[in-house]
C-alpha positions, 0 to 999 in steps of 0.5 A, a space after each residue: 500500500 502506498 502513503 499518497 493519497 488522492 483528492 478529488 473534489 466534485 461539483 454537486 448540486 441537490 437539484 438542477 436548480 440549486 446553487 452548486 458547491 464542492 465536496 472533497 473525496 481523498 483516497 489512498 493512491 495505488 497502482 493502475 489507478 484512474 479518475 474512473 476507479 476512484 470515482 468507483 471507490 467514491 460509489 462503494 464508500 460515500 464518505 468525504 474527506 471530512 468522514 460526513 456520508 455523502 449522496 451517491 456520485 453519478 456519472 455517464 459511462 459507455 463501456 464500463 471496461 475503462 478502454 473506450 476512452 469516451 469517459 471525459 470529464 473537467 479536470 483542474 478546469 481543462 476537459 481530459 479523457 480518464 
């Protein structure tokens, strides 16, 4: 196991009409990791950085395999594939 971590903060909104805010996720960084298996992660334990129990994540995916390389998300402001 690995001492880095990983944080990712997520925009979330409660409905599409409320103002958005930010919640942080940090997870223990390990091999052959990518922004789909963390976001995983965050499914399995919904629990920020701060140990409050969050509301699912969601997410449109294609081929769930991680290989189709159509997964794109806004990342450090810039979109990139995952």
């Amino acid at each position: 196991m690995s001492d880095r971590t990983v944080r990712l903060n997520i925009e979330r909104r409660d409905n599409p009409n409320s103002k958005p805010y930010w919640e942080e996720f940090e997870h223990q960084w390990r091999h052959g990791m990518n922004n789909i298996s963390e976001l995983q992660d965050i499914a399995v334990n919904q629990v920020d950085s701060h140990g409050k129990q969050t509301m699912q994540i969601t997410y449109d995916s294609h081929c769930q395999e991680e290989v189709c390389g159509s997964y794109v998300m806004r990342i450090n402001d810039r979109w990139a594939e995952a």
